[in-house]
Kinemage of the C-alpha trace (Angstrom):
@kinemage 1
@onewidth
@group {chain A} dominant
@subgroup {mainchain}
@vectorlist {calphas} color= white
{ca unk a 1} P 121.499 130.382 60.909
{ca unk a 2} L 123.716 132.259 63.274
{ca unk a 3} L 121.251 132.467 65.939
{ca unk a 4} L 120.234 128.462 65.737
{ca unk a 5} L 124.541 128.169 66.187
{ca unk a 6} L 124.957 130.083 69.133
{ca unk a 7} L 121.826 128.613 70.638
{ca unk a 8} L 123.368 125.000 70.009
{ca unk a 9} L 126.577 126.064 71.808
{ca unk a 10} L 124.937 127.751 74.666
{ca unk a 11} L 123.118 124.100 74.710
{ca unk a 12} L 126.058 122.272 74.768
{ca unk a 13} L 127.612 124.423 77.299
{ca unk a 14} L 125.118 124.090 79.521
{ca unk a 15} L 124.636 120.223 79.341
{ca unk a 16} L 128.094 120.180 79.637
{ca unk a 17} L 128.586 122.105 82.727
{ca unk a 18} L 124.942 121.379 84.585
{ca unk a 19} L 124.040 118.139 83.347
{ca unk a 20} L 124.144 116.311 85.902
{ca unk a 21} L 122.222 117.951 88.364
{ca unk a 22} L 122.169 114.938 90.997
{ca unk a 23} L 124.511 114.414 93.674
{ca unk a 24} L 124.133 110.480 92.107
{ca unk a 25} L 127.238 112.583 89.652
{ca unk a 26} L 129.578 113.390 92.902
{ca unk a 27} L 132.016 110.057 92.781
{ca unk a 28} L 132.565 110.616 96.313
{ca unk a 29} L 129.417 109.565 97.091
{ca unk a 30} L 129.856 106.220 95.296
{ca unk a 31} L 129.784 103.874 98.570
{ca unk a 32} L 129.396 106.519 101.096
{ca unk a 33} L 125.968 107.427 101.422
{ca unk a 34} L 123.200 105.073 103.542
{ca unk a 35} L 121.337 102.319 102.117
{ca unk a 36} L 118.013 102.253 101.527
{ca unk a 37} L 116.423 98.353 101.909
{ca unk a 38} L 113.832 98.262 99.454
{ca unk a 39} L 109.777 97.560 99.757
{ca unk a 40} L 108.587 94.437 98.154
{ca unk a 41} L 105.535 94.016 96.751
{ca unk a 42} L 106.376 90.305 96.086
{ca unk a 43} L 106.443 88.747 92.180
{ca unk a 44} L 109.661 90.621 91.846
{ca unk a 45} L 108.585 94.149 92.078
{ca unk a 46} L 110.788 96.033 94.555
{ca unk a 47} L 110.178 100.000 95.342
{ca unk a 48} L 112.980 101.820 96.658
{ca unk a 49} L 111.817 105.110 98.276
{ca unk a 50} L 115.280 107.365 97.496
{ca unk a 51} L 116.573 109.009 94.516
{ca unk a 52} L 120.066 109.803 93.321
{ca unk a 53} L 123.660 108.783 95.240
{ca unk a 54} L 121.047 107.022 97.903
{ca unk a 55} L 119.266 105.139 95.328
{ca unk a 56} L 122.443 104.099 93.052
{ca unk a 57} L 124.448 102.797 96.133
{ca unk a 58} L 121.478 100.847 97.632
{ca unk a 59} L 120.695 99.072 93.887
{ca unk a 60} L 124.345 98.627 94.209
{ca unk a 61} L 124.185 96.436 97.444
{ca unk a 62} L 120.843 94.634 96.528
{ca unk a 63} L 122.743 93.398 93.327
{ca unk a 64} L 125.636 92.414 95.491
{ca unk a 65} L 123.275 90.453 97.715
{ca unk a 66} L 121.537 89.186 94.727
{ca unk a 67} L 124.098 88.847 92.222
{ca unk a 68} L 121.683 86.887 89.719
{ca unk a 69} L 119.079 88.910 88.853
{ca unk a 70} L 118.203 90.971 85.753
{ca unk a 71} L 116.575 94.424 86.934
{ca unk a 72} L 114.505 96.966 85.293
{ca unk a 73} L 114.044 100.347 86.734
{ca unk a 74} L 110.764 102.611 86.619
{ca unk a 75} L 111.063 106.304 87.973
{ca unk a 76} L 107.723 106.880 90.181
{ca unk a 77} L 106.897 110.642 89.058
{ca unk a 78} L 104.964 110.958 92.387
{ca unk a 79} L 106.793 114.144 93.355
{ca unk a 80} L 106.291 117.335 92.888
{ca unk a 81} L 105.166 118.223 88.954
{ca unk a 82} L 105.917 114.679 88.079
{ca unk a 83} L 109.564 114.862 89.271
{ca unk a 84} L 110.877 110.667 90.573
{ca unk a 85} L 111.002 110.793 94.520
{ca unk a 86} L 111.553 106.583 94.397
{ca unk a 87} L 111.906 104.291 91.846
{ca unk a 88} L 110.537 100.570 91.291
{ca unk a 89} L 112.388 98.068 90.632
{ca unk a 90} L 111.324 94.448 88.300
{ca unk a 91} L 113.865 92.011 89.597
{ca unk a 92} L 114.172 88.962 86.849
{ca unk a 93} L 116.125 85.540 88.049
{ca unk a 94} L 118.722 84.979 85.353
């Protein structure tokens, strides 16, 4: 039972101090990176080639642009063993 404890707290610790592994985490990045304008494939289906601080800050100014839209976000797993390199985007008129 010990060994399942420490495991859990070397979990913990480690989620804790590595969990976010993205610069997307570094708050002075919020803003200050460059925007990506995103692909349409028309219908409402957006892809936006960027990941991370890139990708957050250039939803960020398509929503300000759009302020009335619902989105929903799908990672692309086109990368390297599976890993998101864009993401697409379902934009729904509210």
């Amino acid at each position: 039972m010990k060994v399942i404890g420490c495991f859990a707290a070397i979990m913990l610790l480690a989620i804790f101090f590595f969990g976010c592994g993205s610069d997307a985490c570094d708050e002075a990045k919020v803003g200050n990176t460059k925007i990506i304008t995103p692909i349409s494939y028309n219908y409402g289906v957006l892809y936006f080639p960027c990941t991370g601080a890139i990708f957050a800050n250039s939803l960020a100014a398509y929503r300000k642009q759009n302020p009335y839209v619902g989105v929903s976000v799908c990672g692309d797993g086109t990368g390297p063993q599976g890993k998101d390199v864009g993401y697409y985007v379902n934009v729904n008129v509210q």
